[in-house]
C-alpha positions in Angstrom: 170.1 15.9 90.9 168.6 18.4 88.5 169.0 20.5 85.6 167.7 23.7 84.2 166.8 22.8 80.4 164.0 24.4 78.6 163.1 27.4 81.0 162.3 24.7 83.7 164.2 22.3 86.1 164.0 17.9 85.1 165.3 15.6 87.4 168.2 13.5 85.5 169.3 11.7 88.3 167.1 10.6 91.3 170.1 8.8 93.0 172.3 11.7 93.9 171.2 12.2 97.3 172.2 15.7 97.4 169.6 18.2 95.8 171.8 19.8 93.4 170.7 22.1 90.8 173.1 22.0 87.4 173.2 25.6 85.6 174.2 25.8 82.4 178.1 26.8 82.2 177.4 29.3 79.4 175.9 32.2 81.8 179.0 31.6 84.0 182.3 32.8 83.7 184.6 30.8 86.4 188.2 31.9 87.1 191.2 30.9 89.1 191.5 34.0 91.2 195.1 34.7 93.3 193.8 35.6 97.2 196.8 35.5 99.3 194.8 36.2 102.3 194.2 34.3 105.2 190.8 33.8 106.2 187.8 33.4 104.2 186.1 36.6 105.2 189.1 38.5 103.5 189.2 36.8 100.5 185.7 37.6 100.3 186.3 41.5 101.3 189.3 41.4 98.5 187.4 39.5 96.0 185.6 42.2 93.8 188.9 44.1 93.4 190.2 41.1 92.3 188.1 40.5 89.8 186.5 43.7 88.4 189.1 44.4 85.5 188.5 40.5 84.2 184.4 41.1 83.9 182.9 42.8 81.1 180.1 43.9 83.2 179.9 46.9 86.2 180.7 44.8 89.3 177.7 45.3 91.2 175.5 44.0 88.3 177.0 40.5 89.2 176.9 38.2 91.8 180.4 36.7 92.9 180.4 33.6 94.1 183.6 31.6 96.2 185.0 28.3 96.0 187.5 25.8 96.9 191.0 26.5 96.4 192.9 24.9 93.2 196.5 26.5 94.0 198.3 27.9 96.4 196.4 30.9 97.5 194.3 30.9 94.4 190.8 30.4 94.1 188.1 29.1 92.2 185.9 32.3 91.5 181.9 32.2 90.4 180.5 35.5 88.4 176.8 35.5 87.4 174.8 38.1 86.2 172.1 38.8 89.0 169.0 38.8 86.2 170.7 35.2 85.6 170.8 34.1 89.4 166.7 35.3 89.5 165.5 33.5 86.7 167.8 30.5 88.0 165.9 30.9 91.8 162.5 31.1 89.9 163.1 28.1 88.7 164.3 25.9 91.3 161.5 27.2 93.1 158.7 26.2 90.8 160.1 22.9 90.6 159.9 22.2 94.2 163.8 22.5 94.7 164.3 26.0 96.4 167.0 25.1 99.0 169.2 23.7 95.8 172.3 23.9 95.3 173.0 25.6 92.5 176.0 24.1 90.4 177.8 25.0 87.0 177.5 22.3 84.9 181.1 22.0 83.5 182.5 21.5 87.1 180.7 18.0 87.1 183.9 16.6 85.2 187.0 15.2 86.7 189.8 17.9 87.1 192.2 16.2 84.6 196.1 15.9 86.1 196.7 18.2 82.8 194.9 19.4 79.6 191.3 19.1 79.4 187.9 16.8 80.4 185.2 16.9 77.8 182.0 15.3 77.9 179.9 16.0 74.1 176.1 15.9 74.4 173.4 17.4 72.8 175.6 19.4 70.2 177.4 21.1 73.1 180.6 20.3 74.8 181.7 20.9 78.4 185.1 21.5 79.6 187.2 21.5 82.7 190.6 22.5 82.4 193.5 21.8 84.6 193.5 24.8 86.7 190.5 23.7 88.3 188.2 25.9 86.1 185.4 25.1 83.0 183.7 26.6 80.6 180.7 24.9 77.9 180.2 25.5 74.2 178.8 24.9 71.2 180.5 22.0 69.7 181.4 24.0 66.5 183.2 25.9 68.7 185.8 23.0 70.5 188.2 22.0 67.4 189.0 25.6 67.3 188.7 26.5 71.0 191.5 23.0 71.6 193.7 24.7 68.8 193.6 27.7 69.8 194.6 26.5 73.3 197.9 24.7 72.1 196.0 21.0 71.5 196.0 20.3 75.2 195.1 16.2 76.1 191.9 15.3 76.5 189.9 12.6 78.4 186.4 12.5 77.2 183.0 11.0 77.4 179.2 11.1 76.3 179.5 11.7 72.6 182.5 10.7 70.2 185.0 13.7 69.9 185.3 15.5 67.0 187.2 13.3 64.3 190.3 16.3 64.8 190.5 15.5 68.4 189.4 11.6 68.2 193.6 10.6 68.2 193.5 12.2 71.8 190.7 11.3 73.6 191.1 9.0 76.8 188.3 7.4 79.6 187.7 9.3 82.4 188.9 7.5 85.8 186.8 5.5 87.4 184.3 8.1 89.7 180.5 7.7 90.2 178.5 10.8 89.8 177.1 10.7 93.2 181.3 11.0 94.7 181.8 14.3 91.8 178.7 16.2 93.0 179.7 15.2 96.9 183.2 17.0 95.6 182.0 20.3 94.0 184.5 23.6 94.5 181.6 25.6 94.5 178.0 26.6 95.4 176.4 29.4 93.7 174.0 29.6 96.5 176.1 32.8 98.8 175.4 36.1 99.8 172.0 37.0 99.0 171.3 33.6 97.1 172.5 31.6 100.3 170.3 28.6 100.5 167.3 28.8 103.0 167.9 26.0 106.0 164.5 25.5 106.8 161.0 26.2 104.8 158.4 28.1 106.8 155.0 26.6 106.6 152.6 27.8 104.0 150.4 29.7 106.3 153.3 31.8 107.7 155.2 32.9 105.0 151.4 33.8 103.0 150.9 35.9 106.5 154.8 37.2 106.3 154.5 38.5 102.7 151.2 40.4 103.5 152.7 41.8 106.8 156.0 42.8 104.4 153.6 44.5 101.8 152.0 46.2 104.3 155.2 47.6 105.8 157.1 48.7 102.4 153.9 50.8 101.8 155.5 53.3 104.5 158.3 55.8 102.9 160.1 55.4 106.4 161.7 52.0 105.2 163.2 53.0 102.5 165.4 56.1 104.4 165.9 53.4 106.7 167.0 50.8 104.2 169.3 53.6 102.6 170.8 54.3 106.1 171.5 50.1 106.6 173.0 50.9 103.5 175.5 53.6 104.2 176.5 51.8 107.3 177.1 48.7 105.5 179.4 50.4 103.3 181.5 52.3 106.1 182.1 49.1 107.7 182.9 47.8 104.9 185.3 50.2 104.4 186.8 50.2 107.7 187.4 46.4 107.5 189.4 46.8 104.2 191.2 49.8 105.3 192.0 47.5 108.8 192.9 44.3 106.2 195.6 46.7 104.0 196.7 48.4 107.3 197.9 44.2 108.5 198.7 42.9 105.6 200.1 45.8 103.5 201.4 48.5 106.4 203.5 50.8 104.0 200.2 51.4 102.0 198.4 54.3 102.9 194.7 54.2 104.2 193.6 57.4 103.7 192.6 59.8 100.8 190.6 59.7 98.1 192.1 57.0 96.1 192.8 54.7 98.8 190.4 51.6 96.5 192.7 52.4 93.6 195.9 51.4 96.2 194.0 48.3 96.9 193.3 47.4 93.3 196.9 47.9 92.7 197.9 45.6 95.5 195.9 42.6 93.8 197.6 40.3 91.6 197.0 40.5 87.8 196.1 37.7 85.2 199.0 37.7 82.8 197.7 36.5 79.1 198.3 33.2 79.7 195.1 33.0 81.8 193.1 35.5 79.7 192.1 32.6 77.3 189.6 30.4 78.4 187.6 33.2 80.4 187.0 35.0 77.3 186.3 31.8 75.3 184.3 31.2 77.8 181.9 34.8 77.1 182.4 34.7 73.8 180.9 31.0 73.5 177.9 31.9 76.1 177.1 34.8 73.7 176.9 32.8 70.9 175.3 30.1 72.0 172.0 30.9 70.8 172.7 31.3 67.5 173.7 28.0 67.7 174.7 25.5 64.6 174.3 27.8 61.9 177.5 29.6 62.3 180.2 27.1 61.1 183.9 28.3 63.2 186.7 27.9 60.7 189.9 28.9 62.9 191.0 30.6 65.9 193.2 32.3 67.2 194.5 34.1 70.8 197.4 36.7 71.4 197.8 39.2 73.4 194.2 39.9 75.4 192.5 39.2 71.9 190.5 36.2 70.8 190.0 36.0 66.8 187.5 34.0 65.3 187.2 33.2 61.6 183.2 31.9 60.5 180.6 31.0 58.4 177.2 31.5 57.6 175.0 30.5 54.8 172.7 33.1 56.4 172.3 36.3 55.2 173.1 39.1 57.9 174.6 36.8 60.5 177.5 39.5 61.3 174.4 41.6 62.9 173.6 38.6 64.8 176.7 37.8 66.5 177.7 41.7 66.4 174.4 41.8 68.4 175.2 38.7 70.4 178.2 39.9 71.8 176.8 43.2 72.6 173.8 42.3 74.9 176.8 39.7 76.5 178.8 42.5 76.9 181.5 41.6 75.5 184.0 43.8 73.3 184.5 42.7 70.0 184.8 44.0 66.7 182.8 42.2 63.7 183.3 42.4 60.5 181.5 40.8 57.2 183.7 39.4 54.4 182.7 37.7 51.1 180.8 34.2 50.9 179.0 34.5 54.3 182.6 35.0 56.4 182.7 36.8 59.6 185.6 37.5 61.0 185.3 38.4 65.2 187.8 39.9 67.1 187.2 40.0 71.4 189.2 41.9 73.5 189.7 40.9 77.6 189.8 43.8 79.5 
């Protein structure tokens, strides 16, 4: 098993026989998505309606990844930015590892029967939550991310918990690592990241990447690409409009606004839910800045997640106003007195 830490791929554990890549939680949002749908292929057809108006970013900017279920006819959901999924491949590559699995690091942990798993290393903290989903943080961040969450139990390990959450801490059961990673919900490996089955020898592929330079030098491919294209998307089309015709017959299939029908069909997260995701891209987004902004309290109502911190450097509300920016994420920022910043993010 490996891990992506410092631009590059180390091996932390040479006696998980699977060949697992671990990538860090904070560039992936994971949801519990409702897909009442019967086969896998639908679900997959359904999924970016499903998901669209819980992402900060356009849709086809991300890669969306399916897992296991963790309800009834609910989903455990992967979205990762496809710059992110690149520099991800790059790496597993260079280390040797290309036909990796590629794994969020959070969904190592037991799912606890209720509240939270933790494990604290390295100044950040990793959390699965009870729906089957997880999310990682700085560790400044958890007191205020658990409060904010209604103090749910924990069972932790690695580092001690916070002294705040010490009271509540309990073992994790009994579980190698080996049987957890045999377990995962997930791959991020699908679609157009789907893990090659066999390597070609060195010769062949050298020969097939001249022979593919060769060809994309002729315009033809490209109006041939865009074509494969267009097609793509009219039977895509046609499937979905066959899916709603079975499963939803007294929605129309024609017109204009026919996706808007489908996106209305789709069940919606109620605020309930909202919580951890955003936590989630708030925390990733912040991340970098790292200990130097202190979080005091937090708080989440509505779709909005408000977060009172401090700094003792000077201009840090640019920074995180910045940070949440290039993440995408909404959110107001606003200096106060004495190195506070006070954040406010928005869900969609």
């Amino acid at each position: 098993m490996w891990a992506v830490a410092g631009g590059g791929a180390i091996l932390v554990d040479g006696a998980v026989a699977a060949t697992t890549l671990l990538v860090p939680s904070e560039s992936v949002l994971l949801l519990g998505v409702d897909l009442p749908l019967p086969t896998r292929a639908k679900r997959l057809a359904a999924l970016p309606f499903a998901v669209e108006d819980r992402i900060a970013d356009p849709i086809d900017a991300v890669h969306l990844a399916l897992g296991d279920a963790v309800g009834e006819r609910r989903y455990l959901v992967a979205v990762v930015r496809h710059g992110v999924m690149a520099e991800w491949l790059a790496i597993a590559e260079a280390a040797g590892i290309g036909t990796a699995a590629f794994l969020p690091d959070a969904l190592v942990l037991p799912v606890p029967v209720e509240g939270w798993s933790v494990e604290v290393a390295g100044g950040r903290a990793l959390v699965r939550v009870a729906d089957g989903t997880g999310f990682a943080l700085p560790l400044a961040m958890l007191v205020p991310a658990w409060e904010a969450a209604g103090r749910p139990k924990v069972q932790a390990s690695g580092d001690p918990l916070p002294h705040a959450m010490a009271g509540d801490g309990v073992a994790f059961p009994a579980e190698t690592l080996a049987d957890r990673i045999a377990a995962a919900p997930i791959d991020l490996r699908q679609g157009g990241y789907a893990r090659r089955r066999t390597a070609w020898p060195s010769t062949t592929r050298k020969v097939a990447m001249i022979l593919g330079a060769a060809a994309l030098a002729h315009g033809v491919i490209a109006v041939a690409d865009t074509l494969m294209l267009q097609r793509i998307a009219e039977r895509r089309h046609d499937a979905l409009q066959q899916l709603v015709a079975t499963t939803a017959p007294s929605v129309p299939t024609g017109g204009d606004d026919f996706m808007v029908r489908v996106a209305d069909l789709l069940p919606r997260p109620t605020g309930t839910n909202r919580f951890v995701p955003l936590l989630s891209r708030v925390a990733g987004a912040l991340n970098p800045i790292g200990p130097v902004l202190v979080v005091r309290t937090m708080t989440f109502e509505g779709n909005a997640l408000t977060i009172e911190c401090e700094s003792p450097e000077t201009g840090m509300a640019d920074r995180v106003r910045a940070a949440l920016a290039t993440a995408g994420v909404v959110a107001q920022v606003v200096a106060a007195p004495g190195g506070g910043v006070r954040i406010v993010a928005r869900g969609a």
